[in-house]
C-alpha positions as a Python dict, from the first residue, in 0.01 Angstrom:
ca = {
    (1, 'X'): (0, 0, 0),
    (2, 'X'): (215, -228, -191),
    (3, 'X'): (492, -445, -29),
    (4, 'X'): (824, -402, -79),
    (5, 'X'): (857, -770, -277),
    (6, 'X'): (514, -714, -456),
    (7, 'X'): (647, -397, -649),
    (8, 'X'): (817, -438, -1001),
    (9, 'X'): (1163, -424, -900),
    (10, 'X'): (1312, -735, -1077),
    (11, 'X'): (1541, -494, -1239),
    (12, 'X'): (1686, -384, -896),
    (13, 'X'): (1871, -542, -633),
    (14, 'X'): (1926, -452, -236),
    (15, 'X'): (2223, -455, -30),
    (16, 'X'): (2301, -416, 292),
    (17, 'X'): (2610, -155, 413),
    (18, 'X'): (2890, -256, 655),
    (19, 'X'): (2833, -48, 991),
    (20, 'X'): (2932, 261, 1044),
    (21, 'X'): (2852, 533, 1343),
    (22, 'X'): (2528, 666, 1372),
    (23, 'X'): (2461, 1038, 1297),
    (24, 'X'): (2186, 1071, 1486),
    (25, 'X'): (2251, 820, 1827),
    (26, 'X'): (2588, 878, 1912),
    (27, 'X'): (2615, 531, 2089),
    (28, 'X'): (2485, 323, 1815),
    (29, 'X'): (2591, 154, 1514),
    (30, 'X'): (2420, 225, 1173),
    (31, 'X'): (2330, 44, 878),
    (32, 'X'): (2163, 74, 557),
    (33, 'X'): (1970, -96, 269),
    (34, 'X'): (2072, 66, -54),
    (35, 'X'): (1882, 12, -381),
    (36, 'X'): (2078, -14, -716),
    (37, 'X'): (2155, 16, -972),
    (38, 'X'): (2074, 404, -929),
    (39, 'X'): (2039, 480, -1302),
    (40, 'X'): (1775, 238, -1301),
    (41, 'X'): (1552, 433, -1053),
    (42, 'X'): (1336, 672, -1239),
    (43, 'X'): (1068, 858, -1117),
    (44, 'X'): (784, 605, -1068),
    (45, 'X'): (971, 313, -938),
    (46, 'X'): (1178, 673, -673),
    (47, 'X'): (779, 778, -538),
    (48, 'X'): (717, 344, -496),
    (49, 'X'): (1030, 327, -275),
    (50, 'X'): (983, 699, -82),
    (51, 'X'): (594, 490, 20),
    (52, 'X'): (802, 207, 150),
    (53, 'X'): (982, 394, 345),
    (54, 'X'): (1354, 494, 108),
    (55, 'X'): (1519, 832, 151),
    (56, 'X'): (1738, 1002, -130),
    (57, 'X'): (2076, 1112, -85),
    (58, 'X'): (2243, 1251, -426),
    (59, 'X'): (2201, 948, -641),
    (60, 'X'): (2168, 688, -317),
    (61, 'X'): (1803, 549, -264),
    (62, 'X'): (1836, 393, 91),
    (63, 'X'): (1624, 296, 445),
    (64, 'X'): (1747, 228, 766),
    (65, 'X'): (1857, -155, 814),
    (66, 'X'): (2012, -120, 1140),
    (67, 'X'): (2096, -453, 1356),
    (68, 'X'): (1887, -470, 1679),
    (69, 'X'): (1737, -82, 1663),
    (70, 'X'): (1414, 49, 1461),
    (71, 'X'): (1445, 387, 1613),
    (72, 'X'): (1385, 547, 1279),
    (73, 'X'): (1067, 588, 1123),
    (74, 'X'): (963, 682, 833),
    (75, 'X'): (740, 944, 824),
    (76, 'X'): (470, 1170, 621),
    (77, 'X'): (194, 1425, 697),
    (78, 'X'): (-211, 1351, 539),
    (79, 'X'): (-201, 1713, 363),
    (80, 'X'): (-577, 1710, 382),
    (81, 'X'): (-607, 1602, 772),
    (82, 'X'): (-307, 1887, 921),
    (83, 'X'): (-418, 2056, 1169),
    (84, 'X'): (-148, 2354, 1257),
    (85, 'X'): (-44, 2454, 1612),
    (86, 'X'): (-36, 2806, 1705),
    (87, 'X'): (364, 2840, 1651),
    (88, 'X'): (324, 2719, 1321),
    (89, 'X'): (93, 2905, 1224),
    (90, 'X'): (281, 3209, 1362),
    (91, 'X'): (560, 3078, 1190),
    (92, 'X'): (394, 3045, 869),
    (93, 'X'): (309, 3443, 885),
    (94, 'X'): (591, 3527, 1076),
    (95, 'X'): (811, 3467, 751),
    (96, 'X'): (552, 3504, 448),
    (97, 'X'): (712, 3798, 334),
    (98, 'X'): (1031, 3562, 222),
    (99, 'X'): (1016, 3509, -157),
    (100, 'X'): (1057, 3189, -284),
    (101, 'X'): (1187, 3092, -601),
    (102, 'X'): (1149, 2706, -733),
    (103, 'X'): (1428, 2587, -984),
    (104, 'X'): (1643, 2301, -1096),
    (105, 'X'): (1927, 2167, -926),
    (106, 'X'): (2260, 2392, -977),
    (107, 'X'): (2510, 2485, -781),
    (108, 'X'): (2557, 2865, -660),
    (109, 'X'): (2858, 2936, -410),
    (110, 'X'): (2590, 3169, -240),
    (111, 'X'): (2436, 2848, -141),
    (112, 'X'): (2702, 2630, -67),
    (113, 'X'): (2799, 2939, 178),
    (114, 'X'): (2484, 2895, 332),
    (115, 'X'): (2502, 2587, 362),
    (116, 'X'): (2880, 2577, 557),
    (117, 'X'): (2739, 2824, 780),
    (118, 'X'): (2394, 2578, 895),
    (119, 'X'): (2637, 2331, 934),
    (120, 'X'): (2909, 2435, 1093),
    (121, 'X'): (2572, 2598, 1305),
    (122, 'X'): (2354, 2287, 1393),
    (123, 'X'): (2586, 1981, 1296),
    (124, 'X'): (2939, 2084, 1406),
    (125, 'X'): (3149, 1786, 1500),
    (126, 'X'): (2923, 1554, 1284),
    (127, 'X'): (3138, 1558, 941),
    (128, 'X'): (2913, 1741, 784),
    (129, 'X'): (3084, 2062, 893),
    (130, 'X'): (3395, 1962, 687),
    (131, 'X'): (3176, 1948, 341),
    (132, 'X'): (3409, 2001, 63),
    (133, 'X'): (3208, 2198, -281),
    (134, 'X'): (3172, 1835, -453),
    (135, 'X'): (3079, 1670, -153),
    (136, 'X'): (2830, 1910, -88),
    (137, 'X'): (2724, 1881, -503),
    (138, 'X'): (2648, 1509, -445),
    (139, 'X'): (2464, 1532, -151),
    (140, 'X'): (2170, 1727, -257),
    (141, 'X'): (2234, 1864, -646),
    (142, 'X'): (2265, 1516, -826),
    (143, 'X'): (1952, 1315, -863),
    (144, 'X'): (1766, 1155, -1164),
    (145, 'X'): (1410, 1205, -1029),
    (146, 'X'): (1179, 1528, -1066),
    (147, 'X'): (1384, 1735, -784),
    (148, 'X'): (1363, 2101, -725),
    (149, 'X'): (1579, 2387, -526),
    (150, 'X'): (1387, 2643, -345),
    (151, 'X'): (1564, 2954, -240),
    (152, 'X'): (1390, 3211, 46),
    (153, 'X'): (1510, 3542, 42),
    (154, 'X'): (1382, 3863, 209),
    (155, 'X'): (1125, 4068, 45),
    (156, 'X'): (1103, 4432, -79),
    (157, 'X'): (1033, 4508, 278),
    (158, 'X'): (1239, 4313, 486),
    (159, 'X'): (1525, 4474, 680),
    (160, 'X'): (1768, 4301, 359),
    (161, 'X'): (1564, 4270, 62),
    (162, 'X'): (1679, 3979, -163),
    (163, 'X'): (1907, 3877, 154),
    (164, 'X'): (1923, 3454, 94),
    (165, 'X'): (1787, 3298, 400),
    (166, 'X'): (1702, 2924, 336),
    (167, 'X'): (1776, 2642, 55),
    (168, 'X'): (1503, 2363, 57),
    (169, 'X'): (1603, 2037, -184),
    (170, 'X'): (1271, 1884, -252),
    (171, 'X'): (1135, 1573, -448),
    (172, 'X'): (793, 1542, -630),
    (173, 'X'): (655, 1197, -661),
    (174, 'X'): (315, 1085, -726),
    (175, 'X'): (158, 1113, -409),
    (176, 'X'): (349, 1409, -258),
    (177, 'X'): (636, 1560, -199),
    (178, 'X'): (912, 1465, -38),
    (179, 'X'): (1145, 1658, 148),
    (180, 'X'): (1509, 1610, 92),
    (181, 'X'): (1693, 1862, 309),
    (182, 'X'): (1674, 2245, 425),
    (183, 'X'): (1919, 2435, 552),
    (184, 'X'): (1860, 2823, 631),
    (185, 'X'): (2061, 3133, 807),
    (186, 'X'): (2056, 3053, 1170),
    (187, 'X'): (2213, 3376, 1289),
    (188, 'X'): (1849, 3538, 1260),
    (189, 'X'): (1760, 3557, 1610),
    (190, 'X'): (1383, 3410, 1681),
    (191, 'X'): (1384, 3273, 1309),
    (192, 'X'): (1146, 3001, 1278),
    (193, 'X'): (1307, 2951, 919),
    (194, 'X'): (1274, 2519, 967),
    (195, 'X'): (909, 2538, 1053),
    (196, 'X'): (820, 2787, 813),
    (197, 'X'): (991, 2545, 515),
    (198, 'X'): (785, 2268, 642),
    (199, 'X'): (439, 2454, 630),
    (200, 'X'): (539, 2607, 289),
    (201, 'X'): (570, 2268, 153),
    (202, 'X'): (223, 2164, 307),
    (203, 'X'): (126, 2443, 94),
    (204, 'X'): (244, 2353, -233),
    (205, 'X'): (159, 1996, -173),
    (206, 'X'): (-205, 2126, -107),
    (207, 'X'): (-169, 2341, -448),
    (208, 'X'): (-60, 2033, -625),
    (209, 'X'): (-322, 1821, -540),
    (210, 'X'): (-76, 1603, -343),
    (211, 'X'): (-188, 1354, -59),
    (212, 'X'): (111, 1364, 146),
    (213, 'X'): (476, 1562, 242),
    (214, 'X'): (742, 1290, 306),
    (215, 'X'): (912, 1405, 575),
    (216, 'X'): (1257, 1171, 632),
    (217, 'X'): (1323, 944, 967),
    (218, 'X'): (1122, 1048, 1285),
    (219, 'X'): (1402, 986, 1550),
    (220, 'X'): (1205, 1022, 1896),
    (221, 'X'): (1536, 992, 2120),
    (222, 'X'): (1702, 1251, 1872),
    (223, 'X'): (1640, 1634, 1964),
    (224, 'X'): (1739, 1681, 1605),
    (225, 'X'): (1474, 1448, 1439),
    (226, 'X'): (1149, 1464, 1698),
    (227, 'X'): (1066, 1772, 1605),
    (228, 'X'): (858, 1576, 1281),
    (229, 'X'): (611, 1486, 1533),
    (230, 'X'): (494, 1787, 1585),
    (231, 'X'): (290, 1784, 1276),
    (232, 'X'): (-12, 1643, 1382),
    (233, 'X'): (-180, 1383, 1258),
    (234, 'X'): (179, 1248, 1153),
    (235, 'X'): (169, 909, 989),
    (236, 'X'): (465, 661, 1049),
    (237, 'X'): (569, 332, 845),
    (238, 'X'): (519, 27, 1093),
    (239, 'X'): (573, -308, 962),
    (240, 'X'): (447, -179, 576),
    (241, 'X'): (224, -13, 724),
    (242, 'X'): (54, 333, 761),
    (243, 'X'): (-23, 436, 1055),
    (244, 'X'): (-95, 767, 1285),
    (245, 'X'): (182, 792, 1520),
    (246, 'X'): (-8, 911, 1809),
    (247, 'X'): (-215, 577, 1799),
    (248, 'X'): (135, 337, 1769),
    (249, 'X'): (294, 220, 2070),
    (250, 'X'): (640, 251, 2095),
}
């Protein structure tokens, strides 16, 4: 894989944010490496920073570039090498009767509903919570590379057919996909919504012809993050490098 100065980014430039709390480590301080200008990212030069280890967030291409803590990783699963557990796999036909339907970015207040509700669910307290409609528009329904929207509903025989159940925001790039952010109905008791979204995408990667899904930061100290590393073999970014995670030392 490329390094980060070996790429053709002369037209870009890298700065570093002031700090500010962590979401995800509530006693540590955040920071992060933001590339710009954003109208000069396009599509190529998005999938060359999402293999070196850059997130998305609306129009905000950025890594972790904390002082004194690497606890997040970047991550991806080897499409071709995944090897399901049993959960997943009951997850995966525990909710194949949702209906997916893969569109452009747009905004629908069904959604944004949704998407109050996960949050208010799963991230209360975190700011998040308090998402205004434009706030929640340039999080996850600006972006200038090939993004799509995937709605879940239930099916024709589900208890509430066409009932919306889970928003996935997903990127393609040229060696996978890379998964923005999901959120889903969480007052579905013994939903396995999250894990379902994640082996869908393996699915569609695998349809594509993609090598890898690009799964964010692996946090191991965060309840909210280690769940990534359940997806075995999971590959993690270590010093521009590669690598399976179960074989890294940390």
């Amino acid at each position: 894989m490329s390094k980060l100065k070996e790429l053709p980014f002369t037209t870009l430039q890298f700065y570093a944010t002031a700090p500010y709390s962590c979401s995800y480590l509530s006693d540590r301080v955040a920071r992060s490496q933001v590339a710009t200008p954003a109208h000069l990212i396009n599509a190529d030069l998005y999938g060359e920073l999402v293999s070196n280890g850059f997130r998305r967030s609306g129009m905000y291409t950025y890594r972790p570039y904390c002082d004194g803590c690497k606890a997040c990783t970047a991550c991806r699963v080897n499409i071709q090498q995944f090897a399901p557990k049993r959960y997943q796999k009951r997850a995966f036909k525990k909710h194949q009767g949702l209906q997916a339907k893969v569109g452009h970015l747009a905004y629908f207040q069904e959604h944004y509903e949704l998407y109050m509700s996960y949050q208010k669910d799963r991230h209360a307290g975190g700011g998040m919570d308090s998402d205004d409609q434009d706030q929640y528009q340039q999080f996850l329904l600006q972006s200038k590379v090939n993004t799509r929207l995937v709605e879940f509903r239930d099916g024709p025989n589900d208890p509430e057919p066409g009932k919306l159940r889970m928003v996935s925001i997903i990127d393609i790039i040229h060696d996978g996909l890379s998964s923005v952010y999901t959120f889903f109905d969480t007052s579905v008791e013994n939903a396995s919504y999250g894990t379902y979204c994640i082996m869908w995408q393996l699915e569609q990667a695998k349809k594509l012809n993609l090598p890898y899904l690009y799964l964010g930061y692996l946090i191991k100290e965060s309840p909210k993050m280690a769940y990534k590393s359940e997806f075995e073999p999971l590959e993690i970014l270590v010093d521009d490098h590669w690598q399976l995670n179960h074989l890294v030392n940390n």
